[in-house]
DRENMI-680386 format. One record per residue (C-alpha): z, x, y. Coordinates in steps of 0.05 Angstrom, whole numbers, plus 32768, in hexadecimal, padded with zeros to 4 digits. Layout:
     c3     c1     c2
      Z      X      Y
...
REM end
This chain:
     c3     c1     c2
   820E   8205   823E
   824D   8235   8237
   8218   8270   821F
   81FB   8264   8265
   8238   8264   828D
   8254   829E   8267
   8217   82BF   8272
   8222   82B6   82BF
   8266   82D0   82BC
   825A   8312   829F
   821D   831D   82CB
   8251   8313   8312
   828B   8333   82EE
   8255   8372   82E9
   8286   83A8   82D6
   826E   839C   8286
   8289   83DA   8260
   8258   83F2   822B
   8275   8400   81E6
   8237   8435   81E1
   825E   845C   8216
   8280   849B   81F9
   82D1   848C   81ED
   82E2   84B4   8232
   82C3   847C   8260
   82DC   8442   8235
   8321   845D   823B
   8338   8433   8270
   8325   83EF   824B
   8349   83D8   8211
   8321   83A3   81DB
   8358   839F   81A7
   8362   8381   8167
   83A2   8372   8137
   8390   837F   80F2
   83BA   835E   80B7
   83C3   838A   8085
   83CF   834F   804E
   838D   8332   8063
   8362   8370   803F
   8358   834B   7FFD
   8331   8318   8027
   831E   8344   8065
   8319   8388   804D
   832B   83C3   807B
   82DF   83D4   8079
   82C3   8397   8097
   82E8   83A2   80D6
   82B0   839A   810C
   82CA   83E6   8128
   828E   83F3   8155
   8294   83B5   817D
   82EC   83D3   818A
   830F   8403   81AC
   8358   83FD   8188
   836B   83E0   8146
   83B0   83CC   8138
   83C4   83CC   80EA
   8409   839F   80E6
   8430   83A1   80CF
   8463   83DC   80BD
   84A7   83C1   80AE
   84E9   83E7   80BB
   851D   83F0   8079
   855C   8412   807C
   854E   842A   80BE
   850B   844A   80AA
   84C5   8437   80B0
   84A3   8412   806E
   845B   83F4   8062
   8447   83C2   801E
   842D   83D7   7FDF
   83E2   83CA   8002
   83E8   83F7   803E
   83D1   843D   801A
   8394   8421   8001
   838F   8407   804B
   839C   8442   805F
   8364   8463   8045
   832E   8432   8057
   834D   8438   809F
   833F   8480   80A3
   82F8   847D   8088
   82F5   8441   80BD
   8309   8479   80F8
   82D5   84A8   80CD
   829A   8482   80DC
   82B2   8469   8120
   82D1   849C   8145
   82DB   8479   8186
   830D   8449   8165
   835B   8454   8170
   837C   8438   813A
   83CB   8434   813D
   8405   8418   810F
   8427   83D7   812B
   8471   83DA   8115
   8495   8392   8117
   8477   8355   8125
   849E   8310   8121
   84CF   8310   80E8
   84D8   8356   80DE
   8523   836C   80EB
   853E   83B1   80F8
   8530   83C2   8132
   8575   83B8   8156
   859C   83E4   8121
   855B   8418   8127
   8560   8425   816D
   85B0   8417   8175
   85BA   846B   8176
   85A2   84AB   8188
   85A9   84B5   8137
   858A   8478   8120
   8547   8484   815C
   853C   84C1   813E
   8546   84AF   80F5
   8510   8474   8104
   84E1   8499   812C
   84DC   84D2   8101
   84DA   849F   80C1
   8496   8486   80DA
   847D   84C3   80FC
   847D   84E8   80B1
   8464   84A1   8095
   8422   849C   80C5
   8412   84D7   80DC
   8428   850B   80AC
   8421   84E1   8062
   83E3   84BD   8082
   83C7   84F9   80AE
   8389   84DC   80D1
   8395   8499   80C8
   83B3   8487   810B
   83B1   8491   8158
   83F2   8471   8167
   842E   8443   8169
   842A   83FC   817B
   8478   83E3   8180
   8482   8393   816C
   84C2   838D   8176
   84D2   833C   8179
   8503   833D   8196
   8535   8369   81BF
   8577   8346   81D3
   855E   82FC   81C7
   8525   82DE   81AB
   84FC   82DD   8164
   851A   82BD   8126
   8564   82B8   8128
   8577   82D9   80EC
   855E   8318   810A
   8596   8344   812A
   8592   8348   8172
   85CD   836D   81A5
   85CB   836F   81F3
   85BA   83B9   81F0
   8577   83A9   81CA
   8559   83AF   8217
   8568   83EA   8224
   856A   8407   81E0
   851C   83F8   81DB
   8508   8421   821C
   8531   845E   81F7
   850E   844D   81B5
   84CD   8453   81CD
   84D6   8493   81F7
   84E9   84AA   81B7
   84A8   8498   819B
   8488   84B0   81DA
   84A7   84F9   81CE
   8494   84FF   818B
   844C   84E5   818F
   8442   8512   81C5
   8454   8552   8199
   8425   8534   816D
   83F3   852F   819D
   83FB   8574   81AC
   83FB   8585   8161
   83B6   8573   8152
   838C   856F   818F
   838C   8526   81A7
   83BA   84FC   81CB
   83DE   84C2   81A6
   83EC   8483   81BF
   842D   8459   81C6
   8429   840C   81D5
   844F   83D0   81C7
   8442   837C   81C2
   8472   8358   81F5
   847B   831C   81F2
   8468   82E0   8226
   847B   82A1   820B
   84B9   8283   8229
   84DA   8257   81F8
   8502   827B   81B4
   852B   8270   8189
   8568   8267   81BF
   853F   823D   81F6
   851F   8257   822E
   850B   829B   822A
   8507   82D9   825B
   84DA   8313   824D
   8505   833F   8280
   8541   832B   825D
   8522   8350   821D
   84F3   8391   823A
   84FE   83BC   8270
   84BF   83B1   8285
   84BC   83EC   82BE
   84D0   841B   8292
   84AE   8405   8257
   8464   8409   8284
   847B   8450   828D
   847A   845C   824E
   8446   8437   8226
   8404   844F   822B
   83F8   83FC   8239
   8414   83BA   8226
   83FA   8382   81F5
   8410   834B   8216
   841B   8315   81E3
   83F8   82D2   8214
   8405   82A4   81E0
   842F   8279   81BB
   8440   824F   81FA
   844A   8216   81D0
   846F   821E   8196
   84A3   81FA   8169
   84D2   8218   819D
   84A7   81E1   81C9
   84C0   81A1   81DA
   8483   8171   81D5
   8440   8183   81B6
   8423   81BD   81ED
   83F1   81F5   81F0
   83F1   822D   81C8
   83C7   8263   8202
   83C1   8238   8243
   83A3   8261   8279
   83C4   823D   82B2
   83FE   820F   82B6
   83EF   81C1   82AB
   840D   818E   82D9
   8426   8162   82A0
   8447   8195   8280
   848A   8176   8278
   84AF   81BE   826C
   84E2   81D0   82AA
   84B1   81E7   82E6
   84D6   822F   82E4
   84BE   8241   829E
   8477   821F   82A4
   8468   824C   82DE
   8465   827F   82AE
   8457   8263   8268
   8415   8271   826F
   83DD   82AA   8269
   83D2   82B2   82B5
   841A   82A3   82C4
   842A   82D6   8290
   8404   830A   82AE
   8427   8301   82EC
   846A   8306   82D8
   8458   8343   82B8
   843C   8366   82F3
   8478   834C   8320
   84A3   836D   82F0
   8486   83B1   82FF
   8447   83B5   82C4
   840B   83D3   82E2
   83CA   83A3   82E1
   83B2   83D4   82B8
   83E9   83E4   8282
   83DD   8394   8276
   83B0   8380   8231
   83A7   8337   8237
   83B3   8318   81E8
   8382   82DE   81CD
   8396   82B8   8193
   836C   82A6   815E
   838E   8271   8134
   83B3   822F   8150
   83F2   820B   8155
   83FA   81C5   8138
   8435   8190   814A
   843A   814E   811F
   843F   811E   8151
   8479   80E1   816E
   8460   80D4   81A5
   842B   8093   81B4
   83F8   80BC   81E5
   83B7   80AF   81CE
   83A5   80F9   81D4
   83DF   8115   81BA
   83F5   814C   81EA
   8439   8155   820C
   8456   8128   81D3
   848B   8127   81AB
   8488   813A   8168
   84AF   8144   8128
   849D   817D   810D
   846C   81BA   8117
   8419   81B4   80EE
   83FA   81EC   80C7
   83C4   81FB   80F6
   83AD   8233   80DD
   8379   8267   80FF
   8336   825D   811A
   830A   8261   80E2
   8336   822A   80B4
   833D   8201   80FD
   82F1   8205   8104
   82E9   81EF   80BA
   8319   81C0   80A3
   8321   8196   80EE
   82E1   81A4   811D
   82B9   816A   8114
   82D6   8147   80E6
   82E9   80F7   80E0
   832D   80E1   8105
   832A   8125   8130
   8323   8128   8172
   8311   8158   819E
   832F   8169   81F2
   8329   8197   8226
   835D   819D   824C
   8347   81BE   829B
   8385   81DF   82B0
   8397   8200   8275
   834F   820F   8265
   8359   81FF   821B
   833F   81CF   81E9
   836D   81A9   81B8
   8367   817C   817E
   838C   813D   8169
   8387   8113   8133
   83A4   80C8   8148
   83A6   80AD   80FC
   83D0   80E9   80E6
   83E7   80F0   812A
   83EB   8142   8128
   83D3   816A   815F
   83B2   81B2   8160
   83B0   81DE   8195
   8383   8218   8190
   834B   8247   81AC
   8302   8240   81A6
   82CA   8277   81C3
   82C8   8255   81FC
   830C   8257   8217
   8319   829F   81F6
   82DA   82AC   8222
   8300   8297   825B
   833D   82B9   8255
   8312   82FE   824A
   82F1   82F4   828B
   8333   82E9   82AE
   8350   8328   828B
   830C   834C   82A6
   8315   8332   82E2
   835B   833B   82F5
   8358   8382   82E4
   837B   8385   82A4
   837A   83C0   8272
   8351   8396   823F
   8356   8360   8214
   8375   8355   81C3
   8378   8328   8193
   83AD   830F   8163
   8389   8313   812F
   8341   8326   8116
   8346   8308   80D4
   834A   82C4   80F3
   830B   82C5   8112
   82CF   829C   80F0
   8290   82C9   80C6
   825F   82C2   8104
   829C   82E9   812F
   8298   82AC   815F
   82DA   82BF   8181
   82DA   8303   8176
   8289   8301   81A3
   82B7   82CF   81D5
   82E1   8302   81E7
   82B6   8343   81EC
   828C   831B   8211
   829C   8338   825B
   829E   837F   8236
   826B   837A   8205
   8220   836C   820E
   821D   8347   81C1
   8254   831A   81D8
   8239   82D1   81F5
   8282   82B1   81FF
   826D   8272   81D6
   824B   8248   81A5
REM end
């Protein structure tokens, strides 16, 4: 049935970008993946699906003593990266430097001294030690001023110190680009969630966002974790919309979801098309208080293991005491066991389907994924969301 209406979709949205075309008229469209470097063991660098993507995002890259640092596995990574680009020359790979956990970044960008000290750190790191490895920067800073784990260092300057961090970066991948022949690219993941650490959360609060979208080449915005174990009751992890019986205060549910997201971000000066919409692939479990026979918007005790797509899809799917919804506003499917009483909130092709087409639709740059290693062996989500971009890609099972 979904095959059909997917089908349908991709035939009225008719602006399909081949991934035959050459890499000057795919430009414009973004189909990104995250790439965790830890997974290689299990997901080697080599079974990346590079034909069917335009960018490739290898995170992480930590930051030490005010310098850029990757683990013991990133040379070998490295390597089978660059033979990656070798055999697929359309693909733009760049280093993500961050993601949630990693500290430094306030006392990195606090100076003039310390900028160029950090920059320069990972400019010899990636581009000079690891020549032909990567296109670009991708900035994770989580996050500026507020926000992220608490024992990360955050100051009130963070805000503004980011914008002068990444013109920074801008400068000096731009004499790079110069240097051999090819520009280089500069983005960064923002976040969209509003609940941290320290309550309700405000993106502007963190990123200068008009300045920022002058200076990234475009944004990864990070349309998930809605519903967290920042959350009060058990909630969605992506919705696309707001849901009426969402019991968190009307001014944050406006825009604690993917197509509120997307709007605050162009009200706060983004171009439509500096904006990468961000699909998860893995879920977010709550153990549940509350009596609701269906287990959302319910109290809970503590945050489930959920896990990604492919363990949701094997260990829960079908199986005895599990249940499975749909909810219509936040176009999003959920599990909930009522013996165990946990809940699990996650994507399936069909609503990652859905949330491509309204990135196609809307205008955005393109769409990502956090992250490819979570998807199952028949690439169920990975086909879900190519599927307004890619002719292989059917948007369900």
């Amino acid at each position: 049935m979904f095959r059909q209406t997917a089908a349908v979709l991709v035939v009225l949205l008719a602006s399909v970008v081949p991934l035959a075309a050459t890499a000057a008229e795919r430009a414009p469209t973004v189909l990104g993946a995250y790439y965790p470097g830890g997974s290689a063991p299990r997901y080697p660098v080599s079974a990346i699906p590079a034909d069917r993507l335009t960018h490739l995002f290898y995170a992480f890259s930590t930051i030490k003593d005010g310098r850029c640092i990757v683990g013991d596995e990133a040379p070998a990574n490295f390597t089978a990266l660059a033979e990656l680009k070798h055999a697929h020359p359309h693909l733009r790979t760049l280093i993500s430097i961050g993601g949630w956990g990693a500290g430094g970044f306030s006392d990195a960008a606090l100076t003039e001294a310390s900028r160029k000290r950090f920059v320069d750190s990972c400019m010899a790191l990636f581009f000079d030690h690891h020549a032909g490895t990567f296109d670009g920067v991708d900035i994770d800073w989580e996050f500026p001023v507020s926000g992220g784990p608490e024992e990360i260092v955050h100051r009130p300057q963070d805000r503004d110190n980011l914008t002068r961090l990444a013109q920074d970066f801008r400068a000096a991948l731009d004499a790079r680009g110069r240097k051999v022949g090819q520009p280089m690219l500069l983005t960064a993941a923002l976040a969209a969630g509003r609940l941290q650490t320290g309550g309700p959360y405000d993106p502007a609060a963190s990123y200068d966002l008009p300045a920022l979208a002058k200076v990234f080449d475009f944004i990864n915005l990070m349309s998930y974790d809605m519903g967290t174990g920042f959350s009060s009751v058990s909630t969605f992890n992506a919705p696309l919309n707001a849901v009426d019986g969402d019991p968190l205060e009307p001014s944050l549910r406006r825009w604690n979801n993917v197509a509120g997201a997307v709007q605050y971000y162009r009200g706060h000066g983004v171009p439509t098309d500096k904006l990468v919409l961000g699909v998860p692939f893995y879920g977010r479990g709550f153990k549940v208080a509350g009596d609701a026979p269906d287990g959302l918007f319910q109290a809970y005790s503590a945050p489930a293991d959920a896990g990604d797509w492919r363990l949701i899809k094997a260990r829960y799917l079908g199986q005895p005491g599990w249940a499975s919804h749909w909810q219509p506003q936040a176009q999003s499917p959920w599990l909930y066991n009522a013996g165990e009483k946990v809940f699990i909130s996650y994507e399936d092709p069909r609503s990652i389907a859905i949330r491509s087409h309204y990135a196609h639709s809307e205008g955005l740059r393109g769409v990502f994924m956090w992250e490819l290693t979570g998807d199952d062996e028949q690439a169920s989500l990975l086909d879900a969301m190519l599927s307004p971009y890619d002719p292989k890609g059917d948007g369900g099972d």
